[in-house]
C-alpha positions as a printed Julia matrix, in Angstrom:
85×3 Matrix{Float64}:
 202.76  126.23  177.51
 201.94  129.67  176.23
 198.56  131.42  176.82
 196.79  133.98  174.17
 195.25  136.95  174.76
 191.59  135.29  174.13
 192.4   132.27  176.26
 193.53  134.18  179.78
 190.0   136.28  179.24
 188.25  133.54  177.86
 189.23  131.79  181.15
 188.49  134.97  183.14
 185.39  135.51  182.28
 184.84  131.73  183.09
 185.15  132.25  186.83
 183.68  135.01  186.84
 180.4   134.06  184.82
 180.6   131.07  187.68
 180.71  133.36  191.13
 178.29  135.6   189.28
 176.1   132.38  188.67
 176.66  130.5   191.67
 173.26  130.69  193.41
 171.59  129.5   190.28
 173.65  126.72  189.52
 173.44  125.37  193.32
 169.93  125.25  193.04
 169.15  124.3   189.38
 172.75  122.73  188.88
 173.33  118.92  190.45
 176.08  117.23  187.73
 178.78  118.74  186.16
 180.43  117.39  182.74
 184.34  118.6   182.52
 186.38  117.4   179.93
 190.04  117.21  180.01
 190.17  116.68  183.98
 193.23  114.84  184.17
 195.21  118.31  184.23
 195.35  121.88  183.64
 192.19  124.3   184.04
 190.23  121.1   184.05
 191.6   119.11  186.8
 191.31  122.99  188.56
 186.79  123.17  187.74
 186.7   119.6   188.88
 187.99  120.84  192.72
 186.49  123.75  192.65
 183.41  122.48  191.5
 183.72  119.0   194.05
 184.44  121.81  196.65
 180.93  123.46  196.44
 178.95  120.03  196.18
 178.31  118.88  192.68
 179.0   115.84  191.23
 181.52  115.13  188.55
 181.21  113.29  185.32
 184.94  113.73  184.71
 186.36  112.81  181.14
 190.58  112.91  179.61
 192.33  110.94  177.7
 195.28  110.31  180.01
 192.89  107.61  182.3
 195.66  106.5   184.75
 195.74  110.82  185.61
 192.02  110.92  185.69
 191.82  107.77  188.01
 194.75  110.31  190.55
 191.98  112.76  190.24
 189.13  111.01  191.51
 191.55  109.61  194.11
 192.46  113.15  195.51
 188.72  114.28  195.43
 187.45  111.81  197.05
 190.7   111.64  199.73
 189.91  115.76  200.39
 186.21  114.58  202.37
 185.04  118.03  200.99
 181.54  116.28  199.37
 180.18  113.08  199.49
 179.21  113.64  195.97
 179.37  110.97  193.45
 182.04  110.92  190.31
 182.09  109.35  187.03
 184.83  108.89  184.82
């Protein structure tokens, strides 16, 4: 897999618009849609974002990897949170 340029800051400023944004979306934030979940930067938002409480409406097109995901999520007992794929 190769990464551009645009795509490592694109990503970048990702997290970073997220910590920067955190306290808002806690408290104005309760679902989070993330598509391609199954794997990649994806599967990565759906911990991070399972980790600190939301819930997931998780979507991919590989659905036997997606159903792994939910399976580690909810086998982690980090949030009692609800997902959806």
């Amino acid at each position: 897999m190769y990464l551009t340029f645009q795509t490592v800051i694109g990503v970048g400023l990702c997290l970073l618009g997220y910590h920067l944004m955190k306290s808002w979306l806690m408290s104005h934030v309760k679902t989070v849609l993330i598509t391609g979940a199954s794997a990649g930067i994806g599967k990565s938002f759906a911990e991070v974002f399972y980790r600190n409480g939301f819930d997931l409406v998780l979507t991919a097109r590989r659905t036997e990897r997606l159903e792994s995901v939910k399976e580690e999520l909810i086998k982690s007992n980090v949030n009692n949170g609800k997902i959806i794929l």
